[in-house]
N, C-alpha and C positions, 0 to 999 in steps of 0.2 A: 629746665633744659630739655628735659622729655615731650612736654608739650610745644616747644619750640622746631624740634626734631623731626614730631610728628607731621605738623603742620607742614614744615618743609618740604615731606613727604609727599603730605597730599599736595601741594601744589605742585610738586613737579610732575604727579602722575592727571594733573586736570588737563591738561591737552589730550590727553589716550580720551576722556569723556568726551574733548567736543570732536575729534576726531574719528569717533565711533559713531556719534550721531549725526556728524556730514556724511560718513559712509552710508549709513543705513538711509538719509534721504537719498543720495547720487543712486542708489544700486534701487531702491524705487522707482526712480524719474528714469530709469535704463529697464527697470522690469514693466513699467506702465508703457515704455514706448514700445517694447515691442512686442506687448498683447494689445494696445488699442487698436493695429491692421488687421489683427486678424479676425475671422468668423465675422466676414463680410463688413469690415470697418465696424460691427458693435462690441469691438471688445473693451470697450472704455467701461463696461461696467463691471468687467472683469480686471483688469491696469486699477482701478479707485483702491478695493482690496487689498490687491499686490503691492501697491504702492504705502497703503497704511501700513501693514503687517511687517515691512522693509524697516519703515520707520519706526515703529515698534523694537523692532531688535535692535537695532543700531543703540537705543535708548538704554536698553535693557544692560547691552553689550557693555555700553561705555560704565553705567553704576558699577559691572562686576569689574572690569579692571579698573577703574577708580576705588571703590571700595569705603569705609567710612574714614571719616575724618575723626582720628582720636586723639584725647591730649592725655595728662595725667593720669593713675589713679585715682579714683574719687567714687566716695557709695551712692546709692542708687535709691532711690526713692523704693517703698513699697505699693505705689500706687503704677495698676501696666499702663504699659502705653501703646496708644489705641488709633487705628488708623486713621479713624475721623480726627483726631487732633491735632494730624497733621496735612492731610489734603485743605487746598481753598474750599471753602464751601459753597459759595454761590457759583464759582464756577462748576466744581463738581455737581451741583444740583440741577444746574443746568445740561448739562451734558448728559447725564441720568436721563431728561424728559426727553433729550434729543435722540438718546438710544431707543427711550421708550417709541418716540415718533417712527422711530426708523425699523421699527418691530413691525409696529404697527402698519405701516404704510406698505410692507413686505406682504404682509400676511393678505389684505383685502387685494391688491394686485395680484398678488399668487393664485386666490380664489377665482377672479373674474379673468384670467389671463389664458388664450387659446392657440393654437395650433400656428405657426406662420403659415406662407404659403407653399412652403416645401412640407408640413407637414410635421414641423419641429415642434414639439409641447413647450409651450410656457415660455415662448418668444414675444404673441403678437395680444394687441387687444382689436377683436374682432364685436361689429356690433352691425344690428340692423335694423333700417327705419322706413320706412315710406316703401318697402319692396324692394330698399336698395342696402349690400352690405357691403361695410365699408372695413377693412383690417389697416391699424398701425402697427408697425414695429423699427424700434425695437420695443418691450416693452416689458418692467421688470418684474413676470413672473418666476417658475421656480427654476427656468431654466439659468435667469440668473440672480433668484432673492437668494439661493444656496450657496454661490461662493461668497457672499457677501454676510449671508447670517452665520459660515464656519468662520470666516475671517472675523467677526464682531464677538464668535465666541473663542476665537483661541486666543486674540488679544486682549479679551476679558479676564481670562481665567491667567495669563503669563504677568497682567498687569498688578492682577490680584495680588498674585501670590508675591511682587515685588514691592509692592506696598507692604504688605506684612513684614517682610522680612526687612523693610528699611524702618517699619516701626519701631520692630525689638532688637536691632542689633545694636552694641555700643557704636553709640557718637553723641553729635550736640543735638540739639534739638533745630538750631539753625540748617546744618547741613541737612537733616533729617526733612526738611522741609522745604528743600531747595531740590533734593532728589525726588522727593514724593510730586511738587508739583511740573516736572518733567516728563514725567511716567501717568500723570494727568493726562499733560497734555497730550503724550503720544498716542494713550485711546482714544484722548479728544479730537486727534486729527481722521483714525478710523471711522470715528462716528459719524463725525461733521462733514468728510469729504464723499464718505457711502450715501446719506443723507442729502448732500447736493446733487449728486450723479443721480439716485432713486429721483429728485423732487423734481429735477428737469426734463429725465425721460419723459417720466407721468405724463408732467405739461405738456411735453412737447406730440407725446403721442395722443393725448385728449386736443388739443389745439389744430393738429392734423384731419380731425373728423368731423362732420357735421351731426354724424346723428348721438353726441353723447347727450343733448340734451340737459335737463337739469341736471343731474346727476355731474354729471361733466364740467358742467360752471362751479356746483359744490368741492370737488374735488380740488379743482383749479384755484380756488380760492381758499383752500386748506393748504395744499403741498407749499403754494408763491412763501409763504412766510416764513415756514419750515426753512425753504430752500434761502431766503436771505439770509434766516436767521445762521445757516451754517457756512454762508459765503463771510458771513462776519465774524463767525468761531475759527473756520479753521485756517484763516493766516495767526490769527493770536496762537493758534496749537502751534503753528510752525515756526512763530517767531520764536516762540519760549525754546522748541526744540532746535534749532537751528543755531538759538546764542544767551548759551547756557550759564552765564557769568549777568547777563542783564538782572536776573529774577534777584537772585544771591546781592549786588550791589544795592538796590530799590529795599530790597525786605532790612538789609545791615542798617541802611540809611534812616528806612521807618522807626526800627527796633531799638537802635542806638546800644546794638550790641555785634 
């Protein structure tokens, strides 16, 4: 009867979870519209962040007033339990590389990234060839790999520490795994969507100029895959976060529990 009880509970409290994570995309898709007019139409690379970080909380939000799914009484194993046990792993591995890309991709842009023509640091990629210099912008140096690299590390660190605590706290190992790859996916959306916005500027600001030269085709043919590879991660982050009951029916189904 206890366990019947509980259960009850949680399901009446699982609408506050998808409810919290509609909110947390709606007030993204409201916070990306109205930073992408501003600072001259390039604040889209500013709106990618605002918009993950929204989604992010909404996620975070909805676990805590959801809360775990508990039944009975019952003892506990002595062996912990451990947060790789329960994120997907080839997803999460992936997304790992894509972070790493998106580090990476930040940092060599930041370095080679110059002055626009008003004189703003870390807007434009200025280059010159034949006696002739040529500037793109927008272009994602520090002026904007910094809101993007606090945004990749405060959703790192909030995601972190919710993983953990979805590790050890009592519930099943189902629910446990249904929450964790939620909070997956909500950094996966951070990553993946910063990661598209970085991978197209690039292009589009290397494509814009004549004199990148090699250099310029190498790049271009580094970032294009990156950037598919997160046009295709990050609807799957948003579907998972957007309809939170698909993951939980597919895994009950696999598991035959």
């Amino acid at each position: 009867m206890l366990e019947l009880d509980s259960t009850a509970r949680s399901s009446s409290r699982a609408p506050l979870d998808r409810y919290a994570r509609w909110t947390g995309l709606a007030v993204g898709v409201l916070a990306a519209r109205l930073l992408s007019p501003l600072i001259g139409d390039d604040g889209i690379l500013y709106a990618i962040p605002a918009f993950g970080l929204c989604a992010v909380a909404g996620v975070l939000v909805g676990d805590a007033l959801t809360g775990p799914r508990q039944g009975a009484v019952r003892t506990a194993g002595l062996t912990p339990r451990r947060v790789r046990d329960h994120v997907p792993p080839r997803m999460t591995g992936l997304l790992l590389a894509l972070a790493a890309a998106l580090v990476a991709v930040l940092a060599v842009a930041t370095a080679v990234a110059s002055p626009d023509d008003l004189g703003r640091a870390g807007r434009a990629l200025t280059l010159t060839c034949r006696g002739v210099t040529e500037s793109a912008s927008p272009w994602p140096g520090f002026y904007y790999s910094l809101p993007m690299l606090v945004s990749l590390a405060l959703s790192t660190a909030a995601c972190g520490w919710s993983l953990r605590r979805i590790a050890t706290r009592p519930s099943d190992d189902q629910s446990r795994r249904d929450r964790t790859l939620a909070i997956v996916a909500a950094w996966g959306l951070v990553v993946s969507s910063s990661l598209l916005g970085v991978a197209s500027t690039v292009s589009g600001a290397l494509m814009s100029t004549s004199c990148d030269g090699t250099a310029g085709t190498v790049a271009n043919w580094a970032v294009w895959p990156l950037g598919l590879l997160s046009l295709i991660v990050a609807p799957w982050c948003l579907f998972t976060i957007a309809s939170p009951r698909a993951p939980r029916a597919k895994k009950a189904e696999g598991n035959g529990r």
